[in-house]
Short mmCIF file of the C-alpha atoms (twelve columns), coordinates in Angstrom:
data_MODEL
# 
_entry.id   MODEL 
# 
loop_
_atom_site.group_PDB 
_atom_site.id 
_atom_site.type_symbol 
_atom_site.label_atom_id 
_atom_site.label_alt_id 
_atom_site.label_comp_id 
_atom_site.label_asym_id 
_atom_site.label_seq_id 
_atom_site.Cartn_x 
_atom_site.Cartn_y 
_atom_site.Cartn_z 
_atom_site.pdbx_PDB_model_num 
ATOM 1   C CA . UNK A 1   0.000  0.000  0.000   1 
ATOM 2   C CA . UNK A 2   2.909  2.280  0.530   1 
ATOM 3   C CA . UNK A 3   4.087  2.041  -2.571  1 
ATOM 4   C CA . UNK A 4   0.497  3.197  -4.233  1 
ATOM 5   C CA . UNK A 5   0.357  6.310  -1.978  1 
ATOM 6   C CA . UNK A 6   4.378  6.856  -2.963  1 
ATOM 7   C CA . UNK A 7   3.338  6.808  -6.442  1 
ATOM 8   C CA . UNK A 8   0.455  8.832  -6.300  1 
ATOM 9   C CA . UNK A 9   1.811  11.266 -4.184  1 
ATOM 10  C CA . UNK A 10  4.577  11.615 -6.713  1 
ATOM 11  C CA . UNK A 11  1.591  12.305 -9.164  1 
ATOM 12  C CA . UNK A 12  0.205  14.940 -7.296  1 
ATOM 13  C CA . UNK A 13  3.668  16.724 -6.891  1 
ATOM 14  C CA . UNK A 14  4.135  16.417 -10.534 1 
ATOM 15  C CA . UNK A 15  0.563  17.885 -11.763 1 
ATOM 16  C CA . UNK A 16  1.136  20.847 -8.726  1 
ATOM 17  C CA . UNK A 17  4.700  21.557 -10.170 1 
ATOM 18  C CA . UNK A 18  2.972  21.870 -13.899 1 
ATOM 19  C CA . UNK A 19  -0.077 23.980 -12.540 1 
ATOM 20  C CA . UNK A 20  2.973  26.121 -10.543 1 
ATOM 21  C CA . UNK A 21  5.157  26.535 -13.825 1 
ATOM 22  C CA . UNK A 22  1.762  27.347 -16.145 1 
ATOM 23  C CA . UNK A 23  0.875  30.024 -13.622 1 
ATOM 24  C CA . UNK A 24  3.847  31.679 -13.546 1 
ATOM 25  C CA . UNK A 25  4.234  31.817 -17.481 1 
ATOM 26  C CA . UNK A 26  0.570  33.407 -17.250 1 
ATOM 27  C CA . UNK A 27  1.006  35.860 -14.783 1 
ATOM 28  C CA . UNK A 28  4.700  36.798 -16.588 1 
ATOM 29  C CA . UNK A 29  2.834  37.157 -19.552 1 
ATOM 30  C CA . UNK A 30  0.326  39.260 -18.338 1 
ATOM 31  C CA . UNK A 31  2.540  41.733 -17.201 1 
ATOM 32  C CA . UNK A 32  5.033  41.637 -20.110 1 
ATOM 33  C CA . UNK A 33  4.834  44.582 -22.725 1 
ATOM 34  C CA . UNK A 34  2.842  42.768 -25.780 1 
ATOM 35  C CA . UNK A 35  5.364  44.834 -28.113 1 
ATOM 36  C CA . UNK A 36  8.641  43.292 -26.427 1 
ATOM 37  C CA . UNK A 37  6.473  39.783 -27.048 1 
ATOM 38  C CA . UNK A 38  5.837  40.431 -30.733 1 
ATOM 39  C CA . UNK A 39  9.272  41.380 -31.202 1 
ATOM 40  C CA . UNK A 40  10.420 38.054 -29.419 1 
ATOM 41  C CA . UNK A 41  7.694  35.640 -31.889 1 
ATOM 42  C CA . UNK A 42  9.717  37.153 -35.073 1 
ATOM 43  C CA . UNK A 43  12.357 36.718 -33.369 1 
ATOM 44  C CA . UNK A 44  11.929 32.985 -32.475 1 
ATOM 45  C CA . UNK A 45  10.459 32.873 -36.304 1 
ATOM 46  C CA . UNK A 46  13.614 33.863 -37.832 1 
ATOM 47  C CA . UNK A 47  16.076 31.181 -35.700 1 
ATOM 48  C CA . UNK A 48  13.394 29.045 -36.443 1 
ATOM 49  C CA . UNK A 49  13.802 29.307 -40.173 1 
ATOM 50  C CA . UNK A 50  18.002 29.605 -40.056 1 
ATOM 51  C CA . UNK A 51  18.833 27.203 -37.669 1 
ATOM 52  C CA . UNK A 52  17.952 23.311 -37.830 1 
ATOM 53  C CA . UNK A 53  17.459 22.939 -33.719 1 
ATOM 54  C CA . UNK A 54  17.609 26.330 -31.142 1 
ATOM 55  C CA . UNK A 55  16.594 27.036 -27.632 1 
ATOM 56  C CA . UNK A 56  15.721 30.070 -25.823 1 
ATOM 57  C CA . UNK A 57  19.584 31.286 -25.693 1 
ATOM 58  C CA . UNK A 58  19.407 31.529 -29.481 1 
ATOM 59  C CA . UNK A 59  16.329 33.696 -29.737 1 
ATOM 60  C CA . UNK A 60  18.305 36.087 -26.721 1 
ATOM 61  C CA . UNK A 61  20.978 36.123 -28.893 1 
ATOM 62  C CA . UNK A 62  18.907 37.336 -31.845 1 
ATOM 63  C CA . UNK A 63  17.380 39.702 -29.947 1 
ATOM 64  C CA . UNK A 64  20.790 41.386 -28.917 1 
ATOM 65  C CA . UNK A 65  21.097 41.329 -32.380 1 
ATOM 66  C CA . UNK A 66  18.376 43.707 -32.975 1 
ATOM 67  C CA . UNK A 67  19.362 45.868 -29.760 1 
ATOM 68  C CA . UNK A 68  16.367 44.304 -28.241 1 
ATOM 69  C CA . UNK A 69  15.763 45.402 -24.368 1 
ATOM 70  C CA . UNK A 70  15.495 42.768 -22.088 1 
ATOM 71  C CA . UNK A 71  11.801 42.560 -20.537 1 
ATOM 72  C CA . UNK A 72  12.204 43.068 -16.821 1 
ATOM 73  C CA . UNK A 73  11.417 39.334 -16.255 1 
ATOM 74  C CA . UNK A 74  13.291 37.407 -18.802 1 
ATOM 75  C CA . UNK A 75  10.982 34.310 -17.778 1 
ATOM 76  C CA . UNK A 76  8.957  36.347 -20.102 1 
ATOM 77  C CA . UNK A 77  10.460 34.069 -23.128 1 
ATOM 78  C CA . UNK A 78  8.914  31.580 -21.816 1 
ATOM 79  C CA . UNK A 79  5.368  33.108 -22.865 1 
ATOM 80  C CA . UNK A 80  6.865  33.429 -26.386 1 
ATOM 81  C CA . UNK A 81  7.828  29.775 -26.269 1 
ATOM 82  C CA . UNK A 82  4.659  28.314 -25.391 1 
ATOM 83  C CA . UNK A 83  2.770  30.798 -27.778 1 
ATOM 84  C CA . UNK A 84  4.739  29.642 -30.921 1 
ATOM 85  C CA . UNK A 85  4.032  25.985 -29.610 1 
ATOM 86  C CA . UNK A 86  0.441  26.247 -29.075 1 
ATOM 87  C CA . UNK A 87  0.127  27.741 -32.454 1 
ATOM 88  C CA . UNK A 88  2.396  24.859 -34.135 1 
ATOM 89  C CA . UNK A 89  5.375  26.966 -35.088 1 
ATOM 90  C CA . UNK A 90  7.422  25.036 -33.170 1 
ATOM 91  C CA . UNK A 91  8.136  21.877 -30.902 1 
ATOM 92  C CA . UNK A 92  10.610 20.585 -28.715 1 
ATOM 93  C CA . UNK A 93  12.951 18.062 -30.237 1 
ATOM 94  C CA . UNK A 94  13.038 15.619 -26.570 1 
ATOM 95  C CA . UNK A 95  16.433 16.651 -26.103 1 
ATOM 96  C CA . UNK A 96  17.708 18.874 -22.995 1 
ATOM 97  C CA . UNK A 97  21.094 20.942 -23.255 1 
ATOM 98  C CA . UNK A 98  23.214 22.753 -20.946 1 
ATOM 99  C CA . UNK A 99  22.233 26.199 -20.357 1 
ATOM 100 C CA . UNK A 100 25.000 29.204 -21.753 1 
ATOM 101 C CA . UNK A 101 23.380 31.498 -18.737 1 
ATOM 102 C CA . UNK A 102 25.772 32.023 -16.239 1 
ATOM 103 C CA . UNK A 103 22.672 32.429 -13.897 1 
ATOM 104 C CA . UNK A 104 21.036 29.330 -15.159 1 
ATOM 105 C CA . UNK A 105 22.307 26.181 -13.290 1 
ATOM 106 C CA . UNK A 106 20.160 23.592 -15.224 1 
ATOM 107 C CA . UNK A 107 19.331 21.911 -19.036 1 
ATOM 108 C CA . UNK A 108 17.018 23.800 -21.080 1 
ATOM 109 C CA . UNK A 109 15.023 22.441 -23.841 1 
ATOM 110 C CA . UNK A 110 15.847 22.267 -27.429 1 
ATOM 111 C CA . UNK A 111 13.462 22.748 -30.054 1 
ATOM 112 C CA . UNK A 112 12.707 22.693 -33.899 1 
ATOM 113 C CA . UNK A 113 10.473 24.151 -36.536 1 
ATOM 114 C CA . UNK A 114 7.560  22.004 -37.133 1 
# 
């Protein structure tokens, strides 16, 4: 019996952690200027189109590019990302790389145009 209440307990803390993450991408979103967002999307669009597989560190890079401002809350790519997704621009390719971000300590996803 432990076991089952292991497991589903590891269920629940899986489904809260997703709920958590989606909520935070909302309320990031929310409060992100829509102009900085649009600019991101082309952004994303174009390494999209030049580059076989990307992840967020690309479209940053893309951005400085353009002398882009940062958003005050760069989890605000994150918004872009899931946008582009839902919309079937792009997906993730199942494969996690190292972060470039000095302040990121963890693998980020890759991704692809579909």
């Amino acid at each position: 019996m432990t076991d089952l209440f292991t497991y589903q307990d590891r269920v629940v803390a899986e489904n809260n952690a997703r709920l958590a993450r989606e909520d935070g991408i909302n309320r990031v979103e929310e409060h992100s200027p829509s102009e900085w967002r649009a600019t991101a999307l082309k952004a994303l669009n174009h390494v999209a189109r030049m580059q076989l597989t990307f992840t967020s560190h690309d479209v940053w890079r893309r951005l400085e590019e353009l002398s882009v401002e940062k958003p005050h809350e760069e989890s605000a790519m994150g918004a872009v990302f899931r946008q582009a997704s839902k919309a079937g621009l792009i997906e993730k390719t199942g494969r996690y790389v190292p972060s470039q971000m000095v302040q990121c300590h963890r693998d980020i996803a890759e991704w692809k145009k579909s």
